[in-house]
C-alpha positions, 0 to 999 in steps of 0.5 A: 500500500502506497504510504502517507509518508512516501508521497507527501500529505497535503489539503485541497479546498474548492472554492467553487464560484466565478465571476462569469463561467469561461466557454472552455471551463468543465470545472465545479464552477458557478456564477452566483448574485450573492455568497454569505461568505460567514456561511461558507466559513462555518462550513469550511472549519466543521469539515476541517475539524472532521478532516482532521479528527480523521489524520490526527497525526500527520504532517502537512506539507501543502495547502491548494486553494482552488476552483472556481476563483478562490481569489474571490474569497475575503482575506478574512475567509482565508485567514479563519481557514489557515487559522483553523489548521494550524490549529489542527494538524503540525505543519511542515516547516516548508508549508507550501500555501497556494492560492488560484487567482484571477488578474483583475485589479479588483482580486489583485487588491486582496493579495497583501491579506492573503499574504498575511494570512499564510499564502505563499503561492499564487497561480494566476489564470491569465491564459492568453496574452492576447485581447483578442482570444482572451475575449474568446475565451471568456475572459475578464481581464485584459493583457494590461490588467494581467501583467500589472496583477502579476507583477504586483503578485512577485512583489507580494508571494515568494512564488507566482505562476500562471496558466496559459491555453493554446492550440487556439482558434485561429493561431499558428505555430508562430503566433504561439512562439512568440506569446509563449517567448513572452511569457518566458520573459516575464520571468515566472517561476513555473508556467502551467501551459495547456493546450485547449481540450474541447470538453463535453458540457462546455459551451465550446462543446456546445459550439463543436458540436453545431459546427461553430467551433471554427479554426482549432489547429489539427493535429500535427499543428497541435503536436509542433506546438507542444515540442515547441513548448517543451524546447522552449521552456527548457531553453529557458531554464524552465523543463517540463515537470510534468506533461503540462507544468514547467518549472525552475529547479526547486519551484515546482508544484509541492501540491501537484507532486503529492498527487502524481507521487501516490500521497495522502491528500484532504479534500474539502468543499463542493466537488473536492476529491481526497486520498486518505489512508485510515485504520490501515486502508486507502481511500477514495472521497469525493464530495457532494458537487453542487455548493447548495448540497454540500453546505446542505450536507455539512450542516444538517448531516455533519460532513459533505463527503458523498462517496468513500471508496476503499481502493484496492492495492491493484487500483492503488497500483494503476493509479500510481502508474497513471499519475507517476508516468505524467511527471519526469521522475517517473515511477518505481517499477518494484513500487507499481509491481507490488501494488498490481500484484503482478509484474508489467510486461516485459515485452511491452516495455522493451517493445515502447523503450525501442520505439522511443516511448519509454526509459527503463533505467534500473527500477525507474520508468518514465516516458519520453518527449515523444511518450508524454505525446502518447501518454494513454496509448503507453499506459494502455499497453502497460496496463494491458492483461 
């Protein structure tokens, strides 16, 4: 069983409401005309009290603020709910505080008391750096707004990121090597770079599926954009981590690695999901995902989980896989072994490791460049029997 040690112990909490829902966006977000944010508080510390109870003697490393827009919660929100861990659980001395931001001057203005209340990692969602497509994709902000919110952001935490989409409607491979040259000059400490996915549910899956979603790049255009990004990034001192993630040695996501490491990890609000080891068992939790039913729950049945899954070590075992193959240190053959109760295939690893997928050093597997672009493919023949 993968241990809470092996991997980290960290604590997710979904704020789960926007200013406005972006067309792309297939997260547990809603637009509201009103948030009682004391309502929320109470609700946030009871399930952080129960979390607790629960993993009375960890060590937490990470805290993850994330949503929905958490930079629209009140200082004073996230102030009570740092306050409330640190009285339940011993931190770590590195604590690693992350918060998801909007850059609207508006947010921006709330920085310095999420400072104060323990935030030391902000993750910006600027996705374009361009007014024409960040209109497109729904975006509040403009460029301007973005580079003024981020510089006062370097001015404020210790570490900043930000998110940018491409494979846009409409942008050419050139387009993207100049935004993303200019991204790399704004001097980031991690960049989290995806390209657009058109998900079901999604007004842009809405529009693809009338015909009206025009000009998405194939997908050799899509593919050289993505070895582009990885050349780079690298170049500028800031390799790929993980499929989607970059960052300068000693910057990257703590959090994030606690969940592609097989970690221990809480999750609390609307939606959040959890891995939780107890009496000796490894769990899957998820929570009640509408924020009127979670709050609901918490307050009238004590808790807002929905769904506990004792996981199995052979579903412990493909997770790792799955998770541990996205980042570059890859995963422990021997650890994934162990778990499945059976060794991978042999065959299939030579066969992907001479096909320029896979490196198969001592007890270490991890994809290469080319792998990362197939990734579903080699864990399918990884998986497979």
């Amino acid at each position: 069983m993968t241990e809470p040690s092996q991997g980290g112990f960290g604590l997710y909490l979904h704020w789960p409401f926007c200013q406005a829902k972006c067309p792309y966006c297939d997260f547990n977000s809603h637009v509201v005309a009103r948030i009682d944010q004391e309502q929320w508080e109470t609700a946030y510390l009871a399930e952080l009290d129960r979390a607790a109870a629960e993993t009375p003697d960890r060590i937490l490393d990470t805290v993850f603020f994330g949503g929905g827009t958490p930079s629209l919660m009140s200082a004073s929100l996230v102030q009570a709910i740092m306050d409330r861990i640190r009285r339940n659980w011993r931190l770590s001395n590195s604590l690693e505080v992350t918060l998801e931001a909007n850059p609207t001057s508006v947010e921006a203005g709330r920085f310095q008391g999420y400072r104060q209340a323990g935030v030391n990692r902000v993750s910006m969602g600027i996705q374009a750096l361009n007014n024409d497509d960040l209109r497109r994709l729904g975006r509040l902000h403009s460029v301007e707004e973005a580079r003024r919110a981020f510089d006062f952001a370097r001015e404020t935490f210790p570490q900043v990121s930000f998110d940018l989409i491409y494979a846009r409607q409409d942008q050419s491979l050139a387009a993207w090597e100049e935004e993303l040259s200019s991204a790399l000059n704004m001097a980031a400490d991690h960049l989290s770079l995806y390209q657009l996915t058109i998900e079901e549910g999604t007004a842009f899956g809405e529009r693809m599926a009338r015909g009206g979603l025009k000009g998405l790049p194939d997908e050799d255009t899509a593919a050289a954009m993505f070895e582009m990004t990885q050349a780079m990034t690298a170049d500028a001192g800031l390799p790929a981590y993980e499929i989607s993630n970059h960052a300068r040695p000693g910057a990257e996501s703590r959090h994030n690695m606690i969940y592609w490491k097989g970690g221990e990890y809480v999750g609390v609000g609307p939606g959040a999901h959890g891995r939780i080891v107890s009496d000796g068992q490894r769990y899957a939790t998820e929570t009640h995902l509408a924020p009127g039913a979670w709050l609901q729950a918490v307050e009238r049945q004590g808790h807002g989980e929905s769904l506990r899954t004792a996981l199995t070590k052979a579903d412990q075992g493909e997770e790792l896989l799955l998770m541990g193959l996205r980042i570059s240190d890859g995963v422990s053959v021997s650890q994934v072994q162990d778990l499945l109760g059976r060794p991978l295939p042999y065959s299939a690893i030579k066969q992907l490791s001479d096909d320029g997928y896979l490196v198969h050093d001592g007890d270490r597997l991890r994809v290469t460049g080319a792998g990362r672009l197939v990734l579903n493919g080699v864990l399918r023949e990884l998986l497979a029997g």
